[in-house]
LUMVEX-907289 format. One line per 10 residues: number of its first residue (from 1); their letters; for each residue x, y, z of N, C-alpha, C. Coordinates in pm, 1 decimal. Last residue first. Layout:
BEGIN
NUM = A = X,Y,Z,X,Y,Z,X,Y,Z | ...
END
This chain:
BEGIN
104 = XXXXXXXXXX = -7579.4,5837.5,-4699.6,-7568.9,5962.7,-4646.0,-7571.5,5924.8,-4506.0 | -7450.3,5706.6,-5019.7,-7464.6,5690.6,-4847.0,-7469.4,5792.9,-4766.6 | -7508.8,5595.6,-5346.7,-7488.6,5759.7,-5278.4,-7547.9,5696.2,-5107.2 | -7382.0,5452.1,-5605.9,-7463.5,5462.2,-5498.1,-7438.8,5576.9,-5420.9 | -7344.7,5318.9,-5907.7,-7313.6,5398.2,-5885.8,-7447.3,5417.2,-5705.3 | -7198.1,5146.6,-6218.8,-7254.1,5120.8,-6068.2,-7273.6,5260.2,-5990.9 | -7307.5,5250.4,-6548.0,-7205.4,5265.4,-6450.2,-7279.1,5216.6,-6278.7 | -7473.4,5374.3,-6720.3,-7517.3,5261.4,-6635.5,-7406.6,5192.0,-6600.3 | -7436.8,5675.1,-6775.2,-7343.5,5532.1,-6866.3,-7350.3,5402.9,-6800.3 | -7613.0,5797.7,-6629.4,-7628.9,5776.5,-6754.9,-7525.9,5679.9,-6810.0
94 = XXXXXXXXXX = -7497.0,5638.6,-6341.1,-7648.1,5652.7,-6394.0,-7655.4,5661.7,-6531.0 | -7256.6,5815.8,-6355.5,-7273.7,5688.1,-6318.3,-7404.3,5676.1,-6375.6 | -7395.5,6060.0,-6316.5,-7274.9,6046.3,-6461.2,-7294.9,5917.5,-6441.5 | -7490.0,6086.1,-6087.5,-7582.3,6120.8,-6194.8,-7515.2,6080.4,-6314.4 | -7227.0,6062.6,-5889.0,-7431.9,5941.4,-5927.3,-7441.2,5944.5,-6039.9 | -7137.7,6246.3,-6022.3,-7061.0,6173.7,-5990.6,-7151.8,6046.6,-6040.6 | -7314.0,6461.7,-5903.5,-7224.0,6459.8,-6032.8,-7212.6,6378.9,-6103.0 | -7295.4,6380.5,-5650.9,-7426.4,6384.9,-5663.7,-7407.4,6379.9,-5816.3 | -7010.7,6461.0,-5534.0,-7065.1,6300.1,-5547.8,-7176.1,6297.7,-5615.8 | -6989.9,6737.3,-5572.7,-6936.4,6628.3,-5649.0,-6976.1,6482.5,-5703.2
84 = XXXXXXXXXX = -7148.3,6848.1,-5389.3,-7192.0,6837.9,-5519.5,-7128.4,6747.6,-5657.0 | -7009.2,6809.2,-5209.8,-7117.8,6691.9,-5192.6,-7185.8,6691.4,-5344.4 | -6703.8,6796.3,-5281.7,-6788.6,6918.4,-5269.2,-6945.6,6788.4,-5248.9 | -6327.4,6879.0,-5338.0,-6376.9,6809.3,-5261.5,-6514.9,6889.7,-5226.5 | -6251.6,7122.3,-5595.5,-6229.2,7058.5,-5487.1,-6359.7,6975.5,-5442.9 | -6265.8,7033.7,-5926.6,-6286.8,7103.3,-5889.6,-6259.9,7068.9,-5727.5 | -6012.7,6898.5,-6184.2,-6134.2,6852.8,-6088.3,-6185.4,6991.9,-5977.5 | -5894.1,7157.9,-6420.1,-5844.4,7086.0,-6297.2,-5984.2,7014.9,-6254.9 | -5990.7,7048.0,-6779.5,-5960.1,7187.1,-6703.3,-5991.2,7015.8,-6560.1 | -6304.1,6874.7,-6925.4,-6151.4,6947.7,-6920.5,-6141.7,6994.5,-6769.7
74 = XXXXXXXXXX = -6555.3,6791.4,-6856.0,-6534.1,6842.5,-6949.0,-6410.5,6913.7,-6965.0 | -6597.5,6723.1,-6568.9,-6569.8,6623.8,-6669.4,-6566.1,6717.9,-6814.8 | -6826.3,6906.1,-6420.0,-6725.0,6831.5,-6371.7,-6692.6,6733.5,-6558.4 | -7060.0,7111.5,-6433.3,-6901.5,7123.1,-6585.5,-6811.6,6975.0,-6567.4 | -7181.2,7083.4,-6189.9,-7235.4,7061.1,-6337.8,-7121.0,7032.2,-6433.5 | -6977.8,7236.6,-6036.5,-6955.9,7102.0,-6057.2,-7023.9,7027.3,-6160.0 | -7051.4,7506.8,-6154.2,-6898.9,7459.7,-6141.5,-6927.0,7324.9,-6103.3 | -7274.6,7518.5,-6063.2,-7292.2,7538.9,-6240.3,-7127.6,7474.8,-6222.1 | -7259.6,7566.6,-5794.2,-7372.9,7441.7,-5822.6,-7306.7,7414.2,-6033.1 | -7168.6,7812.2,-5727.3,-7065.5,7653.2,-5713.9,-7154.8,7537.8,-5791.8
64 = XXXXXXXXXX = -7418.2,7946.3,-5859.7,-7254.7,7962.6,-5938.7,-7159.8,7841.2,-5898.9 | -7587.2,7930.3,-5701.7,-7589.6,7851.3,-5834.2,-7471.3,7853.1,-5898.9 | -7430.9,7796.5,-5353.3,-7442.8,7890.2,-5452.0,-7511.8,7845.6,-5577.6 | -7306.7,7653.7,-5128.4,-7426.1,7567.4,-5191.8,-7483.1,7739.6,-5287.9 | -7125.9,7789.0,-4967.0,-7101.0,7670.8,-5078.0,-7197.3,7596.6,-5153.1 | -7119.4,7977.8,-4820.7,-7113.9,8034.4,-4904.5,-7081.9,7873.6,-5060.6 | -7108.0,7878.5,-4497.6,-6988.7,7932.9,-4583.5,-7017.9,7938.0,-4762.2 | -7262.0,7933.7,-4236.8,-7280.2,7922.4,-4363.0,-7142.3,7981.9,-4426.9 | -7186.6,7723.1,-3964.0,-7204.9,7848.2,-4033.5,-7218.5,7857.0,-4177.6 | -7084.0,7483.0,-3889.5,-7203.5,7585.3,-3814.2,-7231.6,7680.6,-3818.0
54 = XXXXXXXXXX = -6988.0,7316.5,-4021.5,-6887.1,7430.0,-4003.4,-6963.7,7556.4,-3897.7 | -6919.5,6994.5,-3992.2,-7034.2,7067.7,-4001.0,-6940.6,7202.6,-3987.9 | -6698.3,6813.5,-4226.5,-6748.2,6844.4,-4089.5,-6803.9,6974.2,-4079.4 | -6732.5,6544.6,-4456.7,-6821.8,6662.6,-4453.6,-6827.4,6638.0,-4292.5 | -6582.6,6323.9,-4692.8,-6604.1,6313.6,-4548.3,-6656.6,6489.0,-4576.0 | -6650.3,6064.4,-4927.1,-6659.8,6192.9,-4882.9,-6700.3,6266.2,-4729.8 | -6550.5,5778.0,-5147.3,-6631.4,5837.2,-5033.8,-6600.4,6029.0,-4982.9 | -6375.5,5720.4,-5308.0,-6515.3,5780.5,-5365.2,-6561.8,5833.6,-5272.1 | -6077.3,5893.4,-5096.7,-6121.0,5805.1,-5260.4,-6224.7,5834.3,-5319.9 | -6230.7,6088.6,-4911.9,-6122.3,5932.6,-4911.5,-6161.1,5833.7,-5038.1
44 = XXXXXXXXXX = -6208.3,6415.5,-4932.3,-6244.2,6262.3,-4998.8,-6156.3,6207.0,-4940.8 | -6365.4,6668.0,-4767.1,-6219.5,6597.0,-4802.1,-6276.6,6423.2,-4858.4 | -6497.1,6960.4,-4672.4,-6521.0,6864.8,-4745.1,-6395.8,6806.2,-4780.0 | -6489.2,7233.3,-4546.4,-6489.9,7133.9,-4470.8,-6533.8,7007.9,-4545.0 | -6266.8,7421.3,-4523.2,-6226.0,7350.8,-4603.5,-6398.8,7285.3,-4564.0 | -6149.7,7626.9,-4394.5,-6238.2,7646.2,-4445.3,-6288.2,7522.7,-4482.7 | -5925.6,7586.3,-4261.8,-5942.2,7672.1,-4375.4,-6044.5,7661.7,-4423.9 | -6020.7,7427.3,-4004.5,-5951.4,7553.6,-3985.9,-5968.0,7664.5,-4104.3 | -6018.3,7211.1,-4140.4,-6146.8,7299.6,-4095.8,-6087.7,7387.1,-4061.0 | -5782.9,7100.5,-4256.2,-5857.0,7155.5,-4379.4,-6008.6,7254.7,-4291.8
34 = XXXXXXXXXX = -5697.1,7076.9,-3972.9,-5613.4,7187.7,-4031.4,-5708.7,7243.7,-4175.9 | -5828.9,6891.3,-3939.9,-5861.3,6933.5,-3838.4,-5768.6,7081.6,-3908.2 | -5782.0,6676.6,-4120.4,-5880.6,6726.9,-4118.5,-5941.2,6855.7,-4067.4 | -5502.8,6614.7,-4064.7,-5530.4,6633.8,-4182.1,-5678.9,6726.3,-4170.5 | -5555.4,6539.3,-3764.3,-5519.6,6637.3,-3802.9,-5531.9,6733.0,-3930.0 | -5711.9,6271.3,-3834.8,-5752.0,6384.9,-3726.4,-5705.9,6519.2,-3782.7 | -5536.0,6148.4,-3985.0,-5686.3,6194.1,-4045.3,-5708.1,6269.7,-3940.6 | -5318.8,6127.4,-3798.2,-5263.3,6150.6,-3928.6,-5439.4,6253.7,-4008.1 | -5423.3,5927.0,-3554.2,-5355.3,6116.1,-3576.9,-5332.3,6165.4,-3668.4 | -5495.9,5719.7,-3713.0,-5598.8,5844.2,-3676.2,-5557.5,5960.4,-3624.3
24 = XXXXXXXXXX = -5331.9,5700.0,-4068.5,-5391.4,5645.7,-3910.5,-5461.0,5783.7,-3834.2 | -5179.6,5572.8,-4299.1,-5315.3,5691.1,-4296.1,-5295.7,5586.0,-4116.7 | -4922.9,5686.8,-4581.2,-4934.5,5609.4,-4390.5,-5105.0,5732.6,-4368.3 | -4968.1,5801.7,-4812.6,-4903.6,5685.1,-4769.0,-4916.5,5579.3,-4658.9 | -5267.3,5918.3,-4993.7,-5148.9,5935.8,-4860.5,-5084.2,5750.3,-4831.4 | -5478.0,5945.7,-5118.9,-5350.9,5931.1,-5174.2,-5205.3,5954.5,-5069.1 | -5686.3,5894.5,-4933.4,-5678.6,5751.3,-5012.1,-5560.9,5783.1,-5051.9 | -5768.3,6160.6,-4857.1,-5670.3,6077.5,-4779.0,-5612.0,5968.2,-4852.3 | -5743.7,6415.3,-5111.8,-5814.9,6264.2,-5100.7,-5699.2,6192.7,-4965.1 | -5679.0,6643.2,-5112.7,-5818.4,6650.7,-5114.2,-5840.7,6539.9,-5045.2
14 = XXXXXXXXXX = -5372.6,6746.5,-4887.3,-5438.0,6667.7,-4991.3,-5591.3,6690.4,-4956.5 | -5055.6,6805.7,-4804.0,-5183.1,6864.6,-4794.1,-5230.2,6773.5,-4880.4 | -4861.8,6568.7,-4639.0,-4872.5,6648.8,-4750.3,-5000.7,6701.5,-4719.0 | -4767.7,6594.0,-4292.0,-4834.4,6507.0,-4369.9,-4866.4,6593.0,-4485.1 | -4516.8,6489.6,-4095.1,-4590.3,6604.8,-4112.2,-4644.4,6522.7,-4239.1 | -4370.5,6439.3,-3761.5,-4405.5,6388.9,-3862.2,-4513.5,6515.7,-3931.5 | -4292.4,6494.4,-3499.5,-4179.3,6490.2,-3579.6,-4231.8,6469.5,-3707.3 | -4510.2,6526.0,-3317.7,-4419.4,6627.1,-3247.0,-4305.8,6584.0,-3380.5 | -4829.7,6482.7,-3488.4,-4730.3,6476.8,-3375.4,-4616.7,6597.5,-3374.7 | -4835.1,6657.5,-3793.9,-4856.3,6527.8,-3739.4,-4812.6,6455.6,-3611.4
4 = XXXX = -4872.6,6934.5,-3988.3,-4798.7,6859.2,-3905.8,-4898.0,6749.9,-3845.9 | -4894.6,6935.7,-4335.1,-4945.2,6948.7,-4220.6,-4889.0,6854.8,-4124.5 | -4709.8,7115.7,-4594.7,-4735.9,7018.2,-4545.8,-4790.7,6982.1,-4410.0 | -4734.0,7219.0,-4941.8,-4761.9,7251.6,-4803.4,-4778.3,7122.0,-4725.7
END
């Protein structure tokens, strides 16, 4: 699937901007602006993690999403783009005294 970009350019769907070719600010505007539309509202740029407010509750801070990023690293696909990720992420960093920081 691919999201449009101006009036000729269109941009792959993706979790992580970091894996895009050409990044500029119509490119992340949009990208973004199509993942809020679906719901989406969590997207990585690499480690970092972008989060736009949705002003509603969408059903993402569950124990059931909470037990799905717990699993992160034990097989099977990465799960999508989730704050619970990064927190995962710390906490894994931390036990293999790995660098690891969290910016809110």
């Amino acid at each position: 699937q691919a999201v449009p970009v101006g009036p000729t350019h269109t941009m792959p769907e993706t979790d992580d901007l970091a894996t895009l070719n050409s990044l500029d600010d119509a490119a992340v505007a949009s990208i973004l602006e199509d993942r809020y539309s679906r719901r989406r509202i969590y997207t990585r740029v690499n480690s970092m993690l972008i989060s736009i407010n949705p002003y509603e509750e969408l059903g993402l801070y569950s124990t059931a999403v909470l037990d799905e990023y717990c699993r992160v690293g034990n097989g099977g696909p990465p799960p999508p783009p989730h704050a619970f990720a990064v927190a995962a992420e710390a906490f894994s960093g931390l036990l293999s005294s790995q660098s690891q920081s969290v910016l809110v």
